[in-house]
PAMIMI-363283 format. One record per residue (C-alpha): residue in three letters; x, y, z. Coordinates in steps of 0.1 Angstrom, whole numbers. Example, Ala and Ser with C-alpha at 12.3 -4.5 7.8 and 13.67 -1.06 7.14 Angstrom:
resn, c1, c2, c3
ALA, 123, -45, 78 $
SER, 137, -11, 71 $
% end
This chain:
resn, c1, c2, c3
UNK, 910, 1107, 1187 $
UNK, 904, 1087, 1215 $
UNK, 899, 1103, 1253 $
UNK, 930, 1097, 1281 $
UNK, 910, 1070, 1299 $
UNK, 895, 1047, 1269 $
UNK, 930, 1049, 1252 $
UNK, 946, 1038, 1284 $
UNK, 924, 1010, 1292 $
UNK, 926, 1000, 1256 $
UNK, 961, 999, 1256 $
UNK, 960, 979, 1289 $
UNK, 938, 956, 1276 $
UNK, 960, 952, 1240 $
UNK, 987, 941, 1262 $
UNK, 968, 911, 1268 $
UNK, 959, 903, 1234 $
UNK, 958, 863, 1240 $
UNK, 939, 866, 1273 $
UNK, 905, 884, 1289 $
UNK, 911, 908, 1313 $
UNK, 897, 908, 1347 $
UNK, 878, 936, 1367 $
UNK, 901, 930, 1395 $
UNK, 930, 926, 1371 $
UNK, 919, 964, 1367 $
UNK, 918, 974, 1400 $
UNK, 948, 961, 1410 $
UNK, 969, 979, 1383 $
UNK, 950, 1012, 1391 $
UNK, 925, 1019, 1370 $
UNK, 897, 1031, 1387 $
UNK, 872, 1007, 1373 $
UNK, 840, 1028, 1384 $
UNK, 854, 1058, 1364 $
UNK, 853, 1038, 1331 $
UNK, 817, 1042, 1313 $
UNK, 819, 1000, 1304 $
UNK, 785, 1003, 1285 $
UNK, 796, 1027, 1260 $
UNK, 830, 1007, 1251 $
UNK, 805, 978, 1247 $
UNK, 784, 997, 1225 $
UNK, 811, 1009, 1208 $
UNK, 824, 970, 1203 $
UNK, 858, 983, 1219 $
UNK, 855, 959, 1243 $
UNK, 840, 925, 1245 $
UNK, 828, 914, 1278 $
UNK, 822, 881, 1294 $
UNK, 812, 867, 1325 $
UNK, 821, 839, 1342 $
UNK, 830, 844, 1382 $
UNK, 836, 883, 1377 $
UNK, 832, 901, 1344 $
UNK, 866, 897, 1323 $
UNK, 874, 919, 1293 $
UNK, 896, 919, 1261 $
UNK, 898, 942, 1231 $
UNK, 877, 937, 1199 $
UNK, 894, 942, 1163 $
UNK, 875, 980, 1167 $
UNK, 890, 986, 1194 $
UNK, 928, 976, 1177 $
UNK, 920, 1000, 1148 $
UNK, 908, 1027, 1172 $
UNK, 941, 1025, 1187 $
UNK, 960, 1021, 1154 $
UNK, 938, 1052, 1140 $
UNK, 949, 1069, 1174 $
UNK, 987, 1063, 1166 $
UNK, 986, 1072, 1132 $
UNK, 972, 1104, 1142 $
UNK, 993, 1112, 1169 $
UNK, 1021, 1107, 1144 $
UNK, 1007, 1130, 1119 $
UNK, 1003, 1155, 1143 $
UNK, 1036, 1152, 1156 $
UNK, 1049, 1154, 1122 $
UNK, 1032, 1188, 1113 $
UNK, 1042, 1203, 1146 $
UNK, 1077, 1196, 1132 $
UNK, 1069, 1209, 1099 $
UNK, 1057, 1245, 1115 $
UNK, 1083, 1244, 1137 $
UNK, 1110, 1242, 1109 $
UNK, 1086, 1268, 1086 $
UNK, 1092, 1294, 1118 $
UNK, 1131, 1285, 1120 $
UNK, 1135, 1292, 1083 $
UNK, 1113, 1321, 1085 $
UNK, 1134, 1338, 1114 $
UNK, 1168, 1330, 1098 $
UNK, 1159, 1347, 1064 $
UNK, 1144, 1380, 1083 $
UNK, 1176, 1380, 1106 $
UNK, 1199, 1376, 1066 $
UNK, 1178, 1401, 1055 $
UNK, 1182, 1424, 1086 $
UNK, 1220, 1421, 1082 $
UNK, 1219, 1425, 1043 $
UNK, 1204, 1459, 1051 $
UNK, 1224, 1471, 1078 $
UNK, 1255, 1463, 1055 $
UNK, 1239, 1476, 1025 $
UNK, 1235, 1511, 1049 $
UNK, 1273, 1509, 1063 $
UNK, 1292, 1517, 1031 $
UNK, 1271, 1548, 1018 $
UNK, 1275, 1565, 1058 $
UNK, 1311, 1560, 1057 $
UNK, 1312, 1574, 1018 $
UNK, 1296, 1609, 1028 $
UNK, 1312, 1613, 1061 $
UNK, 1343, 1607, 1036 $
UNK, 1329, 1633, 1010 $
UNK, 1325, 1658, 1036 $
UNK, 1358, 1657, 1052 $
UNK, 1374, 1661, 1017 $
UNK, 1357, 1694, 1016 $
UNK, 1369, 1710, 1044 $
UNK, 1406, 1697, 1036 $
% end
């Protein structure tokens, strides 16, 4: 999975599919452009770069599947955190049956000898 600050700047940059993004474009909208390692995105062909009167940047076709790959694994994530979750639910609700099944199961036999013993001092 991708890190907080390449998925963000990737999903800022998918927003502008149809046009490059500029380094003040960036700045402007908060991203602290100095934090971002640029080289390895490049590297990575996240990011295609070009320069005209400031560098401007748009996302590469890697860089949509990383981001696709990212979602799809977020969701399958989310989706077996669900799964546990409902495993623990069912888990609690048959040991809290079976808790009450025995306490039931127990009731009828004490109230039968307390029952047996009365009749033998009558």
């Amino acid at each position: 999975m991708l890190d907080s600050k390449t998925l963000s700047l990737l999903l800022f940059l998918q927003d502008h599919k149809n046009e490059w993004t500029t380094e003040s474009d960036l700045i402007r909208n908060g991203f602290a452009y100095d934090s971002f390692w640029f080289g390895y995105l490049k590297e990575m062909k996240y990011i295609d770069c070009a320069v005209h009167l400031e560098e401007q940047y748009r996302i590469t076709p890697i860089g949509e599947s990383a981001i696709i790959e990212h979602n799809r694994t977020k969701k399958s994530d989310m989706k077996s955190t669900i799964a546990i979750i409902i495993s623990i639910v069912a888990i609690i609700i048959s040991f809290v049956s079976l808790c009450v099944d025995a306490s039931k199961a127990q009731e009828p036999t004490e109230s039968s000898q307390s029952q047996t013993i009365s009749a033998q001092y009558h």
